[in-house]
N, C-alpha and C positions, 0 to 999 in steps of 0.2 A: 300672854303676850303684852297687854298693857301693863302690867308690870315693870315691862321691860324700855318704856319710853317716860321716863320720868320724870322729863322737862317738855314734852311734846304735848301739841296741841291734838287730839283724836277726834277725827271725823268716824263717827259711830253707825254703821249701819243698823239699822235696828226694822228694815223693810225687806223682806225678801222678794225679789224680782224673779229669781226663780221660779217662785210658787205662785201659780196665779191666785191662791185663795187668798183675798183680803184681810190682813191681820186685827185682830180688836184693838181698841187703844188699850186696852189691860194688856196685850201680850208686849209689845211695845212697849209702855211703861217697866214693862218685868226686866227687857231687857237692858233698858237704859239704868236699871236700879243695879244690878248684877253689875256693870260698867261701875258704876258709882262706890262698889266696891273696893275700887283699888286708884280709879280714876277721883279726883275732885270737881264737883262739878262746874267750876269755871273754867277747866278743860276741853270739856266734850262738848262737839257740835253734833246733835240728832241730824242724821240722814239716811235716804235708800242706800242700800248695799252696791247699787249699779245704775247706770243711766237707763229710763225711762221710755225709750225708742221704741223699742221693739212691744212696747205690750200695749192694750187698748185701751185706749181715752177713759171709759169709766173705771175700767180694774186702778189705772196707776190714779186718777181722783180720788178713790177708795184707800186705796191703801196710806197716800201723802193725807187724807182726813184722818185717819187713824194715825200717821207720825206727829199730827201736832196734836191729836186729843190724848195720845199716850205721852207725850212732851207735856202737856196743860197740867195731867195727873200727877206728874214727878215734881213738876212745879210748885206747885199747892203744897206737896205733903214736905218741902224742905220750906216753904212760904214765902219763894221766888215768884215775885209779879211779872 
């Protein structure tokens, strides 16, 4: 599908609100890499897949800590400060 936006800016979900299990920042990282595939990365904005409402206080802390420590990971290894 990103393929298919080739001048568009992509807002990347890379959190699942579905699941309440807490993602690693390695799984995150995996998936923003996989994007970076087809996407460039002054394209992509990391974010949840959905709004944060409905889940509780420490799961969505948990999970936004693992979207920027799996964001920090991708960062480093292309040498983006």
């Amino acid at each position: 599908v990103l393929r298919d936006l080739p001048s568009k800016t992509i807002i990347l979900g890379v959190i699942s609100l579905g699941d309440p299990k807490v993602e690693t920042p390695e799984i995150v990282a995996d998936r923003i890499r996989r994007a970076l595939d087809v996407v460039p990365a002054e394209r992509i904005i990391v974010a949840p897949d959905c709004g944060m409402k409905y889940i509780p206080r420490e799961t969505a802390f948990g999970k936004l800590k693992a979207m920027v420590d799996g964001a920090a990971i991708v960062r480093a290894e292309l040498g983006v400060k």
